[in-house]
Structure formats: C-alpha cells, structure tokens
N, C-alpha and C positions, 0 to 999 in steps of 0.2 A: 286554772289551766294546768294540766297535767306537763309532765315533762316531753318534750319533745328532740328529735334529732332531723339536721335535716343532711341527707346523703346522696352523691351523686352514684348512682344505678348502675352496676354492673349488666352488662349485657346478661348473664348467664341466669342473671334474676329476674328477669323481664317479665316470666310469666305473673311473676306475686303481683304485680300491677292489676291483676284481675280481680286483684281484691279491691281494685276502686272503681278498676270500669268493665266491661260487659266484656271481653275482647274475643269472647264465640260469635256475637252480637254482629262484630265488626274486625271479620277476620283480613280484611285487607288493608284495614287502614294498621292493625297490628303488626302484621308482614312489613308495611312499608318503616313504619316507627323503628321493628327490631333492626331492617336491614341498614338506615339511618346512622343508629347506634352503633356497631358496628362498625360502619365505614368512617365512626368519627364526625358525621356531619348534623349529629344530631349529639346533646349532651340532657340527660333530663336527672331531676332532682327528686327525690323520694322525703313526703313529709313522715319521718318514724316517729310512732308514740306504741308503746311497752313490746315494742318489734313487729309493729303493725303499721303494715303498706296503709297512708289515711288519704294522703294526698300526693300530687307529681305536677309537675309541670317543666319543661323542654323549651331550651335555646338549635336553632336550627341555622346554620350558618347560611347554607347556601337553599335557596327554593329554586323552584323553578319560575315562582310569578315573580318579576324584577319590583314588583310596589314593595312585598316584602324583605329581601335582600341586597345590598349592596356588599362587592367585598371589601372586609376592613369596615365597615365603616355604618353600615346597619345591621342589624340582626333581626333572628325571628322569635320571637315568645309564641310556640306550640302548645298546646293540649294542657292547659291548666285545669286540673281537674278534683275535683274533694268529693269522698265517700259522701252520697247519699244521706247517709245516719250519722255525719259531721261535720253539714253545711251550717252555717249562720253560727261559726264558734271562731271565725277570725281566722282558720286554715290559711284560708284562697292570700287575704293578706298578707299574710307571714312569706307564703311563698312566693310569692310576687315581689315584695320588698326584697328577696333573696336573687331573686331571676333578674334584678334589675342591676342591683348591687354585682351581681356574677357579669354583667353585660357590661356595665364600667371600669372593671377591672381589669376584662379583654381589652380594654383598649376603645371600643363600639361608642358613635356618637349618638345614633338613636338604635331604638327597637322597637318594633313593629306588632302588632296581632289582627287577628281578627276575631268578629264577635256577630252573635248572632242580635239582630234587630231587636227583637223579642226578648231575650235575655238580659233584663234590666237588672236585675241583683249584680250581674258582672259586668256590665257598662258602667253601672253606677260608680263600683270599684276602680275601675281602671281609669275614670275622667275624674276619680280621688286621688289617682295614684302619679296625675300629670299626663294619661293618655290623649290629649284634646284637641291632634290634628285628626281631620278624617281625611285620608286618602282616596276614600273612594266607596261608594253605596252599590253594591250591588245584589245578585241574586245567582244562587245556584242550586242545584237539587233539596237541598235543606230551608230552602226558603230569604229571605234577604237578609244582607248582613254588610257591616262597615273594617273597613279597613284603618285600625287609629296607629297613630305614630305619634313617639313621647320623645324627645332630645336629653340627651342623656349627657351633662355637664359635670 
C-alpha cells in the first residue's frame, strides 16, 4: 500500500473532489454538500495518496430526517465514496475506521448511514465494521435502501 494522508477538506478545495465523483453529474447534490461545509454542519475527510483526491467521506451533524441525527448524541456518516480505479484496495475501510474514530471523539454515541439495498460490497463493510441495527427499509428515487445504526462506546 502506498503512502497515504488522510485530511479534513477545506471548503475552497471542494471542487478536487471531482476527481472521485461525477459532481456535473450531480450538481445539486454538490451545491448542498459545498453549502453544508461551509455552514459547519457538514465536515468531510479527504483519502490523499501522492496529492491525489482518492477517496472522502462526511460526518453531518444536523439532517433533516430525525432516524439520522440526534443532537449531541447521533451523527451522520454521508457520501463515502472511493475513485472507481481504487475500489477493492481497503480505501472505503481506512476511511470509515477514521469517520468513526472522529465521531467518538466528538463525544457522539452512535452514527448513522444509509446504503443502497443492492450495494452489497458496502453493506458487507459496514455490518464488518458494527453497523448492524437497521432503522428502517425504505425506498426513494434511487431505489430501496436501509438505514443502519452502529453504538459507538
């Protein structure tokens, strides 16, 4: 494994994130992320390897859906995401072990995500990593998806 860094994202560098996901693609959900960050209520973590945006994933304090936030006392794990061209090298772990450990720290007794149904490489992970309440099964324009929650001691 090559050397890596892992750093919390200055607003002003937002845009290099697009070196991992689409954000023309998905220009609203980009807007809400950058305005997020910003206001504070959003903190995301950048995986660097030789000053290469690889991976990110985001603690979100406050949602608007109450499964996902409590204040003080739950948080959200948002947009975990790894470059296409360096999935299945242990990235998404690394950062997750990181976003969890940052959520302990705060103070936070559990945290929260959600995950697409279908997306079994990332469930798999996450019910590895102690995600293994589900919240709640639902369904929204992307198709079904679960709501897990891990306690964070």
């Amino acid at each position: 494994m090559s050397s890596y860094q892992i750093i919390k994202l200055n607003p002003r560098d937002f845009n290099k994130c697009s070196n991992i996901w689409d954000m023309e693609k998905n220009p609203e959900m980009a807007k809400t992320f950058y305005e997020e960050l910003v206001r504070g209520n959003r903190i995301t973590f950048i995986y660097l390897e030789n000053n290469e945006f690889i991976g990110e994933g985001s603690l979100v304090f406050k949602n608007n859906d109450p499964d996902y936030t409590i204040s003080n006392r739950r948080i959200y794990l948002s947009r975990m995401i790894v470059k296409d061209d360096n999935r299945n090298r242990g990235i998404g772990s690394i950062i997750l072990d990181y976003l969890i450990d940052y959520a302990k720290r705060l103070g936070y007794k559990e945290i929260t995500l959600g995950v697409d149904t279908d997306n079994l490489n990332a469930r798999h992970l996450y019910e590895k990593k102690g995600f293994t309440n589900v919240l709640f099964i639902g369904e929204d324009e992307y198709g079904e998806y679960l709501k897990l929650l891990k306690k964070l001691n």
